[in-house]
DRENPA-3360 file (N, C-alpha, C; in nm, 2 decimals, always signed):
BEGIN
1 = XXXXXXXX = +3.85/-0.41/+1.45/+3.77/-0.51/+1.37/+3.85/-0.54/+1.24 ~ +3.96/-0.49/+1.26/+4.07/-0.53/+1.13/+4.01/-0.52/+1.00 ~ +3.99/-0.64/+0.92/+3.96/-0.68/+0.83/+3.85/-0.67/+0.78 ~ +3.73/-0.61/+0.86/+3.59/-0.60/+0.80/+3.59/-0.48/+0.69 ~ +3.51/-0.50/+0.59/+3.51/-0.38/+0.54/+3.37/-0.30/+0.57 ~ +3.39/-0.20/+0.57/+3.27/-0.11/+0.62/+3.13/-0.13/+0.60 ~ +3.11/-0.25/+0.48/+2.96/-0.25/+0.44/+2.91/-0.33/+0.49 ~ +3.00/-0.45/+0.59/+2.95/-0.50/+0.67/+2.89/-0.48/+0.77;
9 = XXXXXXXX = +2.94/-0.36/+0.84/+2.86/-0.28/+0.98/+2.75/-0.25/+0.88 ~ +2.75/-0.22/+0.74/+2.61/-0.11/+0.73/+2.49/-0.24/+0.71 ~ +2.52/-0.34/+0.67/+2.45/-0.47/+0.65/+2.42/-0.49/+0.78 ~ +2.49/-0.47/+0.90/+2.42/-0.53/+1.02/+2.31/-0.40/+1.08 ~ +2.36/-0.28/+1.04/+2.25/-0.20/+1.08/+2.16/-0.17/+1.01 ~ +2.13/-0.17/+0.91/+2.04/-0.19/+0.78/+1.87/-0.24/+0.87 ~ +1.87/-0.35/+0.93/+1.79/-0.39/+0.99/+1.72/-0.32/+1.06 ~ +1.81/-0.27/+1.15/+1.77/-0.17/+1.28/+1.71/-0.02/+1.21;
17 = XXXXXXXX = +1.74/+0.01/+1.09/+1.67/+0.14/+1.08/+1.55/+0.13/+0.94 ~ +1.52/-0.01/+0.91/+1.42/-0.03/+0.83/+1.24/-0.05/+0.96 ~ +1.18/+0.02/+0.88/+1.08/+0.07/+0.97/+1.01/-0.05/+1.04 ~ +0.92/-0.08/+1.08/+0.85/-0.20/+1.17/+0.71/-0.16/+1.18 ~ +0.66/-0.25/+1.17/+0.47/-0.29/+1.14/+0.46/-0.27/+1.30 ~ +0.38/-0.15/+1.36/+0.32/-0.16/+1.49/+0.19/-0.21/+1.50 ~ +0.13/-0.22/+1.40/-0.02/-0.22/+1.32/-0.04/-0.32/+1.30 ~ -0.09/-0.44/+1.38/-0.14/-0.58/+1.31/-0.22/-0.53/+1.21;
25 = XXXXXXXX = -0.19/-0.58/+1.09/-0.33/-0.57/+0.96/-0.50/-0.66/+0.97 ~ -0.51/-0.59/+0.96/-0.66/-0.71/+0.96/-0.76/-0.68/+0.80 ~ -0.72/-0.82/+0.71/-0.77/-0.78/+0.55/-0.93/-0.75/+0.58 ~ -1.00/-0.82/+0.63/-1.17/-0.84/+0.66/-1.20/-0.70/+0.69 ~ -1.13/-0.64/+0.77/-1.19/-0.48/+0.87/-1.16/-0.42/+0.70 ~ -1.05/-0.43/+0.62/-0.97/-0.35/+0.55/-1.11/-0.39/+0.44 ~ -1.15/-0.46/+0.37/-1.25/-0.47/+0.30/-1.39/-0.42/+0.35 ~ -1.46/-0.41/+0.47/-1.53/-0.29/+0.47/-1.47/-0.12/+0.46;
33 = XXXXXXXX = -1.38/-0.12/+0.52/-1.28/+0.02/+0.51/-1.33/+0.02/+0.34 ~ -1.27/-0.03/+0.28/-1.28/-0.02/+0.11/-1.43/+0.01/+0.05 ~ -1.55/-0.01/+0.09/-1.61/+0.03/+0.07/-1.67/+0.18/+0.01 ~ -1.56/+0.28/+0.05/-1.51/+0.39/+0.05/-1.46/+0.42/-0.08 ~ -1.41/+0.34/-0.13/-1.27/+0.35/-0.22/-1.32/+0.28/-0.36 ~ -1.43/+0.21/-0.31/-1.54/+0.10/-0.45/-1.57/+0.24/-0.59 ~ -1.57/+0.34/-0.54/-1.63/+0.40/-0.67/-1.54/+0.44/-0.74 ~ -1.41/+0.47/-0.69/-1.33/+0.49/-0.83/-1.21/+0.37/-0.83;
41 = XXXXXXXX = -1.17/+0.27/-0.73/-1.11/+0.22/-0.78/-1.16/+0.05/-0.75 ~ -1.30/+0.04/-0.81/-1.40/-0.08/-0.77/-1.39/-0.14/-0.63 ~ -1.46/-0.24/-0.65/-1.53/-0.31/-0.52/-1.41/-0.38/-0.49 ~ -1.34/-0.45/-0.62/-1.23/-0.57/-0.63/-1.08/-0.44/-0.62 ~ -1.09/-0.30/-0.63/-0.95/-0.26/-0.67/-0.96/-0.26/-0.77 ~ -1.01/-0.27/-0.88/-1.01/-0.24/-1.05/-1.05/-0.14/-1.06 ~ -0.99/-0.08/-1.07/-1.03/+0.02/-1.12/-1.18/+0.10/-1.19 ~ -1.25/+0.19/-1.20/-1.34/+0.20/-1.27/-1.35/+0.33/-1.37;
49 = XXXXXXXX = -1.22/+0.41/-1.31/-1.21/+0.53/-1.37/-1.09/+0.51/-1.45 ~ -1.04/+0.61/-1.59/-0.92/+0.58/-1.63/-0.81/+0.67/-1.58 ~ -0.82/+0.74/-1.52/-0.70/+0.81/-1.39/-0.67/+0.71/-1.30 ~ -0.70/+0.65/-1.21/-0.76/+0.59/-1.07/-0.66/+0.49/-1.11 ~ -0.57/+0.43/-1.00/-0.49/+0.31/-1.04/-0.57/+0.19/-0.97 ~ -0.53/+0.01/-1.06/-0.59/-0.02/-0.95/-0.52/-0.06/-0.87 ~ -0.55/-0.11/-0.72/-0.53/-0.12/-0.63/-0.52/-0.27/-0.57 ~ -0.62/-0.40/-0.62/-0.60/-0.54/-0.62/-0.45/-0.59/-0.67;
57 = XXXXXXXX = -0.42/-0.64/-0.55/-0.28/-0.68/-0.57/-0.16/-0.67/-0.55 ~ -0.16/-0.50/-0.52/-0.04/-0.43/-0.47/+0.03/-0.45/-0.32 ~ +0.13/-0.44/-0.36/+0.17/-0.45/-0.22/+0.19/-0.40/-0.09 ~ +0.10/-0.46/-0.03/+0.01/-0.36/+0.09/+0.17/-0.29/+0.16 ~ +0.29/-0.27/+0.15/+0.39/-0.18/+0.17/+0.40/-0.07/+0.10 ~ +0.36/-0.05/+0.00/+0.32/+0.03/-0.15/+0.19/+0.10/-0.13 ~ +0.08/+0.05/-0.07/-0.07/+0.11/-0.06/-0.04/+0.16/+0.05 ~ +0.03/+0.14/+0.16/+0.03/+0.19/+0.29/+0.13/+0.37/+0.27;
65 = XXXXXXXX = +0.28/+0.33/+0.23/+0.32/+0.46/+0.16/+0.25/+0.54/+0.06 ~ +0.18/+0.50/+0.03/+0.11/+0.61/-0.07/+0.00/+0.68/+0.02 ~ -0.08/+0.61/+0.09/-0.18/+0.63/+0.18/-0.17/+0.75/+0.27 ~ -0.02/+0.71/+0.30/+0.05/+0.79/+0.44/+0.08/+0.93/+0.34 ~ +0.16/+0.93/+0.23/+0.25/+1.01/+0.15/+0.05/+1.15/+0.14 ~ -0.07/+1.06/+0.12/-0.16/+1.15/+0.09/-0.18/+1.25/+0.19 ~ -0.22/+1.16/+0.34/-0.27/+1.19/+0.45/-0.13/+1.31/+0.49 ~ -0.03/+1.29/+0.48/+0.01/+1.36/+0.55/+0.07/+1.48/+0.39;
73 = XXXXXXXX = +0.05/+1.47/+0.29/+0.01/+1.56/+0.22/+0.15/+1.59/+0.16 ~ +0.23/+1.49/+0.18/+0.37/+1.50/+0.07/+0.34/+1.47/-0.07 ~ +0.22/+1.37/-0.07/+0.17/+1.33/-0.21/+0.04/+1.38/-0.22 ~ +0.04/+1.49/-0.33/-0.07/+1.57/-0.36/-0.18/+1.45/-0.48 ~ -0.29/+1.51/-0.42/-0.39/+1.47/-0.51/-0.55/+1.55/-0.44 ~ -0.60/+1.62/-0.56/-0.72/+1.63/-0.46/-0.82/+1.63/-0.37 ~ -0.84/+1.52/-0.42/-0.93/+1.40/-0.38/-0.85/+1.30/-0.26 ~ -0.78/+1.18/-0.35/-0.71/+1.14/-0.24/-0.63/+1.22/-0.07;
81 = XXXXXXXX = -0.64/+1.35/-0.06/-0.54/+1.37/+0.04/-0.70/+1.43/+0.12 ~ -0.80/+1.47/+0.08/-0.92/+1.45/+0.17/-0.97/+1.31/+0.22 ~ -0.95/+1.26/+0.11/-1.01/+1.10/+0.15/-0.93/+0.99/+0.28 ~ -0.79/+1.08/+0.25/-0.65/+1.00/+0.35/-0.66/+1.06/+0.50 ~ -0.69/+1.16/+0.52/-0.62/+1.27/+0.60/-0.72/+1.19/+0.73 ~ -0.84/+1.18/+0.75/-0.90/+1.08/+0.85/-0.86/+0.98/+0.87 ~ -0.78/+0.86/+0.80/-0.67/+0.79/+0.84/-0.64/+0.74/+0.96 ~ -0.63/+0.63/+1.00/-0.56/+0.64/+1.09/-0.45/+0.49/+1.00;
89 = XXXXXXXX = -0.35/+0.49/+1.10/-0.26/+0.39/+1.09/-0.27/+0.26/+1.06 ~ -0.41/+0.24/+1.17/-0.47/+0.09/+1.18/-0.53/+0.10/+1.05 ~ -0.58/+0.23/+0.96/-0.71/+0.17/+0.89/-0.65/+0.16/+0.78 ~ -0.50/+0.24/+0.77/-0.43/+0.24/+0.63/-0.38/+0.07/+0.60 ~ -0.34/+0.03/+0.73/-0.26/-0.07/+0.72/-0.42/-0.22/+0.68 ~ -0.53/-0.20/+0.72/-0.65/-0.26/+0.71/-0.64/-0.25/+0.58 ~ -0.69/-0.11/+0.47/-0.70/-0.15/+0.35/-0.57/-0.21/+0.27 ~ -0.46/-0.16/+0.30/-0.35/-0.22/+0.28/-0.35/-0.41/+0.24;
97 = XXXXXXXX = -0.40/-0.41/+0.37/-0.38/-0.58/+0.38/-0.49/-0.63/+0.30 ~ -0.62/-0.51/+0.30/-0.74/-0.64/+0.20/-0.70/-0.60/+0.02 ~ -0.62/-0.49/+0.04/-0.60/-0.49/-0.14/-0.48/-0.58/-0.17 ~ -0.38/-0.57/-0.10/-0.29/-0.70/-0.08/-0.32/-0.86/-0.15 ~ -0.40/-0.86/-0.07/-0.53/-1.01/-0.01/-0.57/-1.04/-0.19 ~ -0.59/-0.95/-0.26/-0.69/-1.03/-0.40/-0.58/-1.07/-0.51 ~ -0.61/-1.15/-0.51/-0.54/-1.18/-0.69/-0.55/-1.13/-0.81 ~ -0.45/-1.10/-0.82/-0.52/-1.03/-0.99/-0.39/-1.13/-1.10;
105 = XXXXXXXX = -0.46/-1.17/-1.13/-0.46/-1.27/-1.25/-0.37/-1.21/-1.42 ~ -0.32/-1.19/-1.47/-0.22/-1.16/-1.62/-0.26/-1.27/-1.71 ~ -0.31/-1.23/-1.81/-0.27/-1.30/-1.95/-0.25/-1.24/-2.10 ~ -0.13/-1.31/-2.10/-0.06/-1.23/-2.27/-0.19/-1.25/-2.36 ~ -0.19/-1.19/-2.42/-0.22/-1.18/-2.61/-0.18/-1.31/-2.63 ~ -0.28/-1.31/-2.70/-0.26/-1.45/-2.77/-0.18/-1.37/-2.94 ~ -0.11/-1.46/-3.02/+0.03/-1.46/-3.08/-0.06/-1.47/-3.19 ~ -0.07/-1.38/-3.32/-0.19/-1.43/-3.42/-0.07/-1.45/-3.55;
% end
């Protein structure tokens, strides 16, 4: 292959070992799922407690790794790694997609 430099193969295999969604998401199922999750990190993902992150907005690739990191108990927490550990794939990837799903809206300070 002569002239290629090596980062090129890693650029074509890069693809092949980045993980893959078996899980169609479904946001609607994932917003009753959340019902669960309303008391400490609200109804919307706002949070209600000041530990508790919120959760509107994030990037359901980011909710799902953390989800999984509880359930399977690499990422300690309490609470969260009882709450995860019933889990399943489909249901991580459900709330995933309805916390995904909300907008959450930013506005600066106003300049005095």
């Amino acid at each position: 292959m002569g002239g290629l430099p090596p980062i090129f193969f890693l650029a074509l295999a890069l693809p092949a070992l980045a993980p893959t969604a078996t899980v169609a998401a479904d946001p609607g199922s994932g917003r009753a799922k959340a019902a669960a999750c309303a008391l400490c990190h609200g109804q919307l993902g706002i949070s209600t407690f000041p530990n508790a992150p919120h959760l509107a907005g994030q990037p359901a690739i980011y909710v799902e790794e953390q989800l999984k990191g509880y359930r399977s108990g690499t990422r300690r927490h309490e609470v969260m790694n009882v709450v995860a550990k019933p889990l399943s794939d489909a249901d991580i990837a459900d709330l995933a997609a309805w916390f995904a799903s909300i907008t959450v809206e930013a506005t600066a300070p106003r300049a005095e």
